[in-house]
Backbone as a chain_set.jsonl record, in Angstrom:
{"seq": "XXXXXXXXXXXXXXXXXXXXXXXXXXXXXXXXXXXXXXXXXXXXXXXXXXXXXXXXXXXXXXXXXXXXXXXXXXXXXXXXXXXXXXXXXXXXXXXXXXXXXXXXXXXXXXXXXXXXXXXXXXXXXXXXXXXXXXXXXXXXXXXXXXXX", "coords": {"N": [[111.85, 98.449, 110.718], [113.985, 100.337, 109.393], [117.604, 101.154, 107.525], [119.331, 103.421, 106.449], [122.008, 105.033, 104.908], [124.906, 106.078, 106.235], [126.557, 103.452, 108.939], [126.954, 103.87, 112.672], [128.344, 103.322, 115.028], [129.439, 102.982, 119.074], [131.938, 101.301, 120.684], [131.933, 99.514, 124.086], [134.544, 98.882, 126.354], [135.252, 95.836, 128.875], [136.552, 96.856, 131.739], [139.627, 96.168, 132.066], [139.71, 93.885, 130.568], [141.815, 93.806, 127.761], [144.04, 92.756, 128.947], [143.336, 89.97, 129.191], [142.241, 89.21, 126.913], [144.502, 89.072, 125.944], [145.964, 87.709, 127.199], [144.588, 84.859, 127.122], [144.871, 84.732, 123.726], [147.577, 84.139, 123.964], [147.996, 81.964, 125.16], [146.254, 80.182, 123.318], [147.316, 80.354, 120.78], [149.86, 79.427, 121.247], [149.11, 76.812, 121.03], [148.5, 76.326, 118.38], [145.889, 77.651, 118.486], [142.396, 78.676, 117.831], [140.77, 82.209, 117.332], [137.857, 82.802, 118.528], [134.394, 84.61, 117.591], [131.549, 85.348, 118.564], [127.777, 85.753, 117.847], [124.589, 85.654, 118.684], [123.654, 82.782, 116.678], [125.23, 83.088, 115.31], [128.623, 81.87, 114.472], [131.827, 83.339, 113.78], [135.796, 82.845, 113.128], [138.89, 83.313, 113.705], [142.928, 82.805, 113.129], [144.248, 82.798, 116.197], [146.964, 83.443, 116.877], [147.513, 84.987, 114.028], [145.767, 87.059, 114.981], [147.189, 87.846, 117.012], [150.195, 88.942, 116.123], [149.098, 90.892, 114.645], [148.48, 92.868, 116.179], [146.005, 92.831, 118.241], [144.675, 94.463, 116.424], [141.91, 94.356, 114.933], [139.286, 93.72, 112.289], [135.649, 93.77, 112.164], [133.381, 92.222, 109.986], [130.102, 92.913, 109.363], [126.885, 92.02, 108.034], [123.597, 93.242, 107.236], [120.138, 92.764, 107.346], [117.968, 94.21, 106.026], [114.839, 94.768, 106.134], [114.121, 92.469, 107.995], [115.168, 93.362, 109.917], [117.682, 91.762, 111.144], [120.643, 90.22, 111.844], [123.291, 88.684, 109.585], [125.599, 87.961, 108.547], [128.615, 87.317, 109.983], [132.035, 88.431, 110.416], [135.277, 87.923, 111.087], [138.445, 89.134, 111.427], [141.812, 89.538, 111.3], [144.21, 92.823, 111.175], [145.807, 94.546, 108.928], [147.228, 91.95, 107.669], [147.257, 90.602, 105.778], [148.079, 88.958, 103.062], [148.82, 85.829, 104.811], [151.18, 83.909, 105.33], [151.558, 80.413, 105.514], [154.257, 80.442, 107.423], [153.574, 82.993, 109.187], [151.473, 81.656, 110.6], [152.161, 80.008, 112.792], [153.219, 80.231, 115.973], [154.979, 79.702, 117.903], [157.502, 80.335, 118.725], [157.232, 82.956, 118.275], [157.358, 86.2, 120.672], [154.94, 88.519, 121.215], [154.348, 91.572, 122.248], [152.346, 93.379, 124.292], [149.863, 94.881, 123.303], [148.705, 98.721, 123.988], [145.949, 98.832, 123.609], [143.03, 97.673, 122.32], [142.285, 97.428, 118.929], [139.921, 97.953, 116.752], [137.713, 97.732, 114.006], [134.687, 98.501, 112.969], [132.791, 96.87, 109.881], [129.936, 97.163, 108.195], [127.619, 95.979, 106.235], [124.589, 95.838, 104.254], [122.224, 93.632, 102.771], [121.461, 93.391, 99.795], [119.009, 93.216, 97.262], [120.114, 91.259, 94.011], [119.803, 92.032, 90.411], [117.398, 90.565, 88.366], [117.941, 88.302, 86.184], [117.705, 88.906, 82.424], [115.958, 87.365, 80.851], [114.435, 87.321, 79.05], [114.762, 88.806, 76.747], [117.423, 87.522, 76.096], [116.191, 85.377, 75.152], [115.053, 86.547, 72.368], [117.035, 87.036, 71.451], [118.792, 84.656, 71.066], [116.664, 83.217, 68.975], [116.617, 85.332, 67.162], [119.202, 85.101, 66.305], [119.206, 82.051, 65.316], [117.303, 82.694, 63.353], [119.395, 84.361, 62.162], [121.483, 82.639, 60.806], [119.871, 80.364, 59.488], [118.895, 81.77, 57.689], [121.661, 82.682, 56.361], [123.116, 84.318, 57.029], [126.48, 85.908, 58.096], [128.752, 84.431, 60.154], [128.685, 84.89, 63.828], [131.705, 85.231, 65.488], [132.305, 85.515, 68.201], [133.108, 85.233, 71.822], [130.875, 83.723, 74.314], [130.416, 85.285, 76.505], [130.743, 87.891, 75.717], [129.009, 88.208, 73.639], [126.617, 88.293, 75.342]], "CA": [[113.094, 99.141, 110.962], [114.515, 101.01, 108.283], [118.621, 101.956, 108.046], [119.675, 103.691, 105.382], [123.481, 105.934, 105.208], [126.444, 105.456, 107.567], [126.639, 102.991, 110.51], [128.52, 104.481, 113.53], [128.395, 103.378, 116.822], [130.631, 102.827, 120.35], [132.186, 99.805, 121.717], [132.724, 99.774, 125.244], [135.202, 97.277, 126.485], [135.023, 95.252, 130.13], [137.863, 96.891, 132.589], [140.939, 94.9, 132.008], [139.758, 92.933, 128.894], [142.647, 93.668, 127.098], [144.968, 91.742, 129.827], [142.903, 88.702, 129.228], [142.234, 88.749, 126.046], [145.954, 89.046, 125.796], [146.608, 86.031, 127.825], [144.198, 83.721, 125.902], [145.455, 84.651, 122.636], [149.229, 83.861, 123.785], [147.966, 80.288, 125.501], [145.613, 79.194, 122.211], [148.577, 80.637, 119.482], [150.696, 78.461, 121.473], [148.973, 75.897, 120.68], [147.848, 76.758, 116.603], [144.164, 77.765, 118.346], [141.509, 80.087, 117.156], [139.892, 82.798, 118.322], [136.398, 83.114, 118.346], [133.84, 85.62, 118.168], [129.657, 84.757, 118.739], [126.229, 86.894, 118.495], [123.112, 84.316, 118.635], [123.595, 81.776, 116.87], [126.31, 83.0, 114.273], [130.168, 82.005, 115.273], [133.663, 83.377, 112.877], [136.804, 82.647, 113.922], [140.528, 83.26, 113.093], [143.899, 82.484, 113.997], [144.769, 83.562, 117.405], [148.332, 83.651, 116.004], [147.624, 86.357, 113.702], [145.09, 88.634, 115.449], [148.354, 88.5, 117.95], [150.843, 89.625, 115.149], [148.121, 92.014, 114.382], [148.496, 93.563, 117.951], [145.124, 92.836, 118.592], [143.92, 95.468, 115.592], [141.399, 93.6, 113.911], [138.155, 94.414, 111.784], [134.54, 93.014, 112.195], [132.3, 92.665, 109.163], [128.581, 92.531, 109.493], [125.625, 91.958, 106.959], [122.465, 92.866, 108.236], [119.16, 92.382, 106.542], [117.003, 95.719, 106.634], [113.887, 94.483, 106.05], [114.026, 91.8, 109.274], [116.493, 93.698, 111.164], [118.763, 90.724, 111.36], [122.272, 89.884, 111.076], [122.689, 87.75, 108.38], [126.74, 87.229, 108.769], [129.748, 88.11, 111.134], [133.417, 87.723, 109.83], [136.694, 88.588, 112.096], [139.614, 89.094, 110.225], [143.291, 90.658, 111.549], [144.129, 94.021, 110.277], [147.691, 94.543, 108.183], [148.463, 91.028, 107.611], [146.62, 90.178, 104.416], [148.988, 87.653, 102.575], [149.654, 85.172, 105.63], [151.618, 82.282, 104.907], [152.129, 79.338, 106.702], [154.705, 80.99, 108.454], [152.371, 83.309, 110.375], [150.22, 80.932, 111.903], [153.094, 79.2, 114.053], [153.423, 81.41, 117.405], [155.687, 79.087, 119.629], [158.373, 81.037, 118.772], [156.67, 84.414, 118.356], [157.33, 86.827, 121.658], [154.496, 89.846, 120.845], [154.414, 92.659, 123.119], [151.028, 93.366, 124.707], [149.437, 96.215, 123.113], [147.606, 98.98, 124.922], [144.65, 98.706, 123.83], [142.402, 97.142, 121.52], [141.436, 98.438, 118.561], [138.497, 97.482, 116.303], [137.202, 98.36, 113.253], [133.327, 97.292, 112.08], [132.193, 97.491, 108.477], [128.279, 97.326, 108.289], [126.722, 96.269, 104.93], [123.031, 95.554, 104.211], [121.723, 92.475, 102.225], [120.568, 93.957, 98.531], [118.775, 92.68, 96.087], [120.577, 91.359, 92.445], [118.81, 92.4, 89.29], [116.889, 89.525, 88.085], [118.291, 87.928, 84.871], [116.644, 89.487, 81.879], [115.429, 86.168, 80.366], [113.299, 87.567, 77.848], [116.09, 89.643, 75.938], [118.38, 86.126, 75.854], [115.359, 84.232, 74.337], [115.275, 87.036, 71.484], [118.744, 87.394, 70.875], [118.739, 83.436, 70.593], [116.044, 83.358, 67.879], [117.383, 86.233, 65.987], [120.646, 84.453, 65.61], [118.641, 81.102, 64.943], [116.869, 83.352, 61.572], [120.136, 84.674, 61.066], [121.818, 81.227, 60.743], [119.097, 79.697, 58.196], [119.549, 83.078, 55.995], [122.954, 82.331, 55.391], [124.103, 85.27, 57.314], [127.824, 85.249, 58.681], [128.44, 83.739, 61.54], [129.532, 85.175, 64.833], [132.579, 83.846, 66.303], [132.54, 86.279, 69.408], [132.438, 84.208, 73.085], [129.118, 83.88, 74.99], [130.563, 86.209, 77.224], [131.04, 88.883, 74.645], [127.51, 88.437, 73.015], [125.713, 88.68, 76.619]], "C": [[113.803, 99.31, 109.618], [116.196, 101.394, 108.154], [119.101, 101.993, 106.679], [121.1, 104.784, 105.694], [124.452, 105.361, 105.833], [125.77, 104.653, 108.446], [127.658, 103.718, 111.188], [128.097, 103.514, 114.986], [129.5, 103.19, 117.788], [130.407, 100.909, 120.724], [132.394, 100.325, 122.949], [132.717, 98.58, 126.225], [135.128, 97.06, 128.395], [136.562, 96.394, 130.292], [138.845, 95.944, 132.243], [140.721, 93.741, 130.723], [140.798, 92.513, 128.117], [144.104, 92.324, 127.694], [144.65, 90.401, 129.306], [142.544, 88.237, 128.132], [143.875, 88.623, 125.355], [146.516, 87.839, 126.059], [145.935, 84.658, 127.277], [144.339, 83.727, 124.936], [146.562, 84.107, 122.301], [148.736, 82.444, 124.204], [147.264, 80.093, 123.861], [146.569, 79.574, 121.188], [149.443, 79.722, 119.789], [150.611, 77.221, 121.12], [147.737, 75.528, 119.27], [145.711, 76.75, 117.338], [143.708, 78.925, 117.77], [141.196, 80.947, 118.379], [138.426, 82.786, 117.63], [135.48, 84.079, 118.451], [132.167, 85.235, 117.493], [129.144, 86.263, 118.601], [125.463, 85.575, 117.677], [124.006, 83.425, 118.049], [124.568, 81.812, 115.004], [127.497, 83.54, 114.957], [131.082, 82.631, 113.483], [134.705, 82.964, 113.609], [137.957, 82.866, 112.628], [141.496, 82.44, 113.597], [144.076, 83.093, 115.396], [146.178, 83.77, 117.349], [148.286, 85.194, 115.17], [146.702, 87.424, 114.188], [146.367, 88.985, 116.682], [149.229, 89.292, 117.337], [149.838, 90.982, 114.651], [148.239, 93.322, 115.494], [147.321, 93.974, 118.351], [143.875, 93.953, 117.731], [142.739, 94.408, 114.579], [140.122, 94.38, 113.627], [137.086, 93.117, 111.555], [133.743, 92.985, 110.867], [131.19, 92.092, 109.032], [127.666, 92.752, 108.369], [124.626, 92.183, 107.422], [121.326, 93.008, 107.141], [118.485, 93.13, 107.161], [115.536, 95.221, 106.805], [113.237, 93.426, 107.665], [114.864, 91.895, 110.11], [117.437, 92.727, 111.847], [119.898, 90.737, 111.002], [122.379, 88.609, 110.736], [123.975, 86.835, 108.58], [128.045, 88.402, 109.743], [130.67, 87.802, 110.502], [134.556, 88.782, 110.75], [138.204, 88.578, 111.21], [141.035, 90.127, 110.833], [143.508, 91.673, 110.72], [145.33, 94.291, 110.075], [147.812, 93.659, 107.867], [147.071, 90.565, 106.542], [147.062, 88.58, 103.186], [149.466, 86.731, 103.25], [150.101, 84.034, 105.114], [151.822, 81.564, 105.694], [153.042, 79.658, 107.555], [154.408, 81.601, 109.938], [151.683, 82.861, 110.919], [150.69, 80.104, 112.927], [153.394, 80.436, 114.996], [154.184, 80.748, 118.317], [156.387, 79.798, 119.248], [158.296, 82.349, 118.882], [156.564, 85.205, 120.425], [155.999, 88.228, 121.33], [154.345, 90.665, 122.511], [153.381, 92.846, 123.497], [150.808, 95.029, 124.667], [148.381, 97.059, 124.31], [146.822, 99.095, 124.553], [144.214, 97.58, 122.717], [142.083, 97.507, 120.319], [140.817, 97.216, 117.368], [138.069, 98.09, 115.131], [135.753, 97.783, 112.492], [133.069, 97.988, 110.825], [130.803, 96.761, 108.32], [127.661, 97.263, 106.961], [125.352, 95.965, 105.095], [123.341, 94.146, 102.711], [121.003, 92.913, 100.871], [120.355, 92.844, 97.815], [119.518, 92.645, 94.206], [119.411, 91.671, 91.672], [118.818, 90.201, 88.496], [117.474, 89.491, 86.758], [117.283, 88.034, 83.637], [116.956, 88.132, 80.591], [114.919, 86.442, 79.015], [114.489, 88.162, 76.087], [117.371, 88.062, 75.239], [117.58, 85.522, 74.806], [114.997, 84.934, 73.168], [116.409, 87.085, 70.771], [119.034, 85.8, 70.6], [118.054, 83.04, 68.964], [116.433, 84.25, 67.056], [118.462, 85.398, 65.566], [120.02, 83.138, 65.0], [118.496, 81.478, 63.186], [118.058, 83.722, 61.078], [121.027, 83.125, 60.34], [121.363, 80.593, 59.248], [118.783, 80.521, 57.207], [120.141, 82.999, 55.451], [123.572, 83.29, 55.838], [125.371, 85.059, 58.002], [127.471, 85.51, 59.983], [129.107, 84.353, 62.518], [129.928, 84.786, 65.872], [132.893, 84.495, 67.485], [132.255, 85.315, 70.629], [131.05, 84.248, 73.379], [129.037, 84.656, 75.726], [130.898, 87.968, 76.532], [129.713, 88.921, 74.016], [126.444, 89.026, 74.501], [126.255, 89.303, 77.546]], "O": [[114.117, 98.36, 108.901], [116.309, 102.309, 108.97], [119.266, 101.042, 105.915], [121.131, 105.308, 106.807], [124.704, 104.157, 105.877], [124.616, 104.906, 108.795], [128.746, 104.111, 110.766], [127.066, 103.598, 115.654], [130.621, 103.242, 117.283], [129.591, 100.002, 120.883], [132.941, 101.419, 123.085], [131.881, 97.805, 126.69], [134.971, 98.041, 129.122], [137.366, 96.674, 129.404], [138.512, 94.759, 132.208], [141.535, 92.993, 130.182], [140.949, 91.35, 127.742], [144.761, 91.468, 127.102], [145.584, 89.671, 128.974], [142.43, 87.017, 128.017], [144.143, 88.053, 124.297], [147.286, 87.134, 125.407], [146.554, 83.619, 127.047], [144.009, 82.624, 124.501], [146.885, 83.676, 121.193], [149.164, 81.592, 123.426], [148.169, 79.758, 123.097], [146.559, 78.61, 120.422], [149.937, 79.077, 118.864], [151.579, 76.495, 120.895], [146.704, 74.864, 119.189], [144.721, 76.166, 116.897], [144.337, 79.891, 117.337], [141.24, 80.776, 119.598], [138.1, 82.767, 116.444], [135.583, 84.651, 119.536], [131.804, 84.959, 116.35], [129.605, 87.355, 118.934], [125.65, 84.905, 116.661], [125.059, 83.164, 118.631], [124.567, 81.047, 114.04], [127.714, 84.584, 115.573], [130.801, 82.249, 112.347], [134.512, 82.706, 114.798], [137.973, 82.716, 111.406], [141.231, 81.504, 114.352], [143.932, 84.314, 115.342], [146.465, 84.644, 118.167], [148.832, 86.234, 115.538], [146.855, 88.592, 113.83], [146.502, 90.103, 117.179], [149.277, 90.437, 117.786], [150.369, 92.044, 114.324], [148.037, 94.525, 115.332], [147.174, 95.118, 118.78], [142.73, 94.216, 118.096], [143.086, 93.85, 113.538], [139.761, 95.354, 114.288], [137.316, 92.008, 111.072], [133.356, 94.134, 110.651], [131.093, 90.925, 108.65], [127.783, 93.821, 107.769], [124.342, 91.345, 108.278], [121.679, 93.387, 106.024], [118.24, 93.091, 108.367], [115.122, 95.396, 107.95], [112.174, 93.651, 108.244], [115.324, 91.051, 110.879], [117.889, 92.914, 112.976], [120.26, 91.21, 109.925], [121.845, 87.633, 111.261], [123.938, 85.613, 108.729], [128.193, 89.601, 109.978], [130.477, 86.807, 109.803], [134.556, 89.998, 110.944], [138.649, 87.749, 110.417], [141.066, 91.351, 110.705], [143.091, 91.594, 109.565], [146.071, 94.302, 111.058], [148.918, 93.733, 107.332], [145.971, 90.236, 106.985], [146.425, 87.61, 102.774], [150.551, 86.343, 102.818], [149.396, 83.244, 104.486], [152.32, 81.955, 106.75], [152.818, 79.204, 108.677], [154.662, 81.237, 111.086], [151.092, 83.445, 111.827], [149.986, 79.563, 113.779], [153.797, 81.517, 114.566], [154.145, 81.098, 119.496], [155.646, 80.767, 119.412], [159.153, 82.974, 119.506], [155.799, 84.719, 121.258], [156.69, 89.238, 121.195], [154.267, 90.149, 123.626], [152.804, 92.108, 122.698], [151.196, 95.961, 125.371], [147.626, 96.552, 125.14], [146.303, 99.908, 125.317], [145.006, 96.725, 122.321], [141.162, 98.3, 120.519], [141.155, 96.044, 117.203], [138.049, 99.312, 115.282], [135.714, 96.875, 111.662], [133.084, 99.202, 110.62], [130.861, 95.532, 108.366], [127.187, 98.29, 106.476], [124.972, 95.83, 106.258], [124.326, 93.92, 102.007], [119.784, 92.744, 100.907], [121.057, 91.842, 97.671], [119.484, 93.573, 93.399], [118.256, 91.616, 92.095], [119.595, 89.266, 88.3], [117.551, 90.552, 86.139], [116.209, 87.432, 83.67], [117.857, 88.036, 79.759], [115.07, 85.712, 78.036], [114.683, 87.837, 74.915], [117.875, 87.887, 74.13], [118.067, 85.175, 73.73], [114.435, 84.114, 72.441], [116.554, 87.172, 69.552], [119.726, 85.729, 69.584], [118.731, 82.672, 68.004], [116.635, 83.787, 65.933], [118.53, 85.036, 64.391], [120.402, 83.075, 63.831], [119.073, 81.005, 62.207], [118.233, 83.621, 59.864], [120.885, 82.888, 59.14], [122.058, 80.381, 58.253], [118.454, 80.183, 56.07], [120.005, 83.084, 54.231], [124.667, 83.482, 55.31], [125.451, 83.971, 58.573], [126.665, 86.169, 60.64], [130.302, 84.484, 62.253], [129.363, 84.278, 66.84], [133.925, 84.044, 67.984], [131.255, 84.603, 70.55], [130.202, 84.794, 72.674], [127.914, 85.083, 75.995], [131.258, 88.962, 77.163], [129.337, 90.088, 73.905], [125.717, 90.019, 74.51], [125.604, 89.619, 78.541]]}, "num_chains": 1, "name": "protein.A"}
């Protein structure tokens, strides 16, 4: 299995979902819980506090590994509320309104390969500086991060 370009696809949510995922968000915020979200045998989780402040807008992000058509990682994350502070994650006091719907956003990467560390090039550029060294040539005081 091969996937190369855009991901797109459809969610499509249970009847009444939203009610209930409404009502277990307001009981576990009440009491600083998470929410959770599973496939096999990889869990994420958030606050249930802020995907409420969120009004239930949150975004999924998936890794999948082309080569063994697997998903590699899941991550759930509220959508708008970026900087939360300790503030946001207390909900006894919080009243939110019960949005109509749900909404969702997935972002779909693939699993690439880094470029292998070019080893060979280091172990020249080492020895060159070595010969220049016992020449007597001047010395360079540039970081290690500035030479490589």
């Amino acid at each position: 299995m091969n996937f190369h370009g855009n991901y797109t696809g459809t969610v499509k949510l249970e009847s009444g979902i939203e009610d209930s995922l409404y009502k277990g968000l307001k009981e576990s915020s009440s009491k600083n819980g998470m929410y959770y979200l599973r496939s096999k045998d990889l869990l994420t989780s958030n606050s249930a506090c802020l995907l409420l402040r969120s009004n239930l807008a949150h975004s999924i992000a998936v890794t999948i590994d082309q080569e063994r058509g697997s998903l590699e990682s899941l991550t759930v994350f509220p959508d708008g509320i970026y900087d939360a502070g300790i503030d946001l994650l207390d909900c006894t006091d919080f009243d939110a309104a019960k949005p109509s719907k749900i909404k969702t956003q997935v972002v779909v990467t693939t699993v690439q390969e880094l470029p292998s560390p070019d080893t060979v090039s280091y172990l020249q550029r080492l020895e060159e500086e070595k010969r220049a060294r016992q020449h007597g040539a001047a010395q360079d005081n540039r970081s290690f991060l500035a030479k490589y």
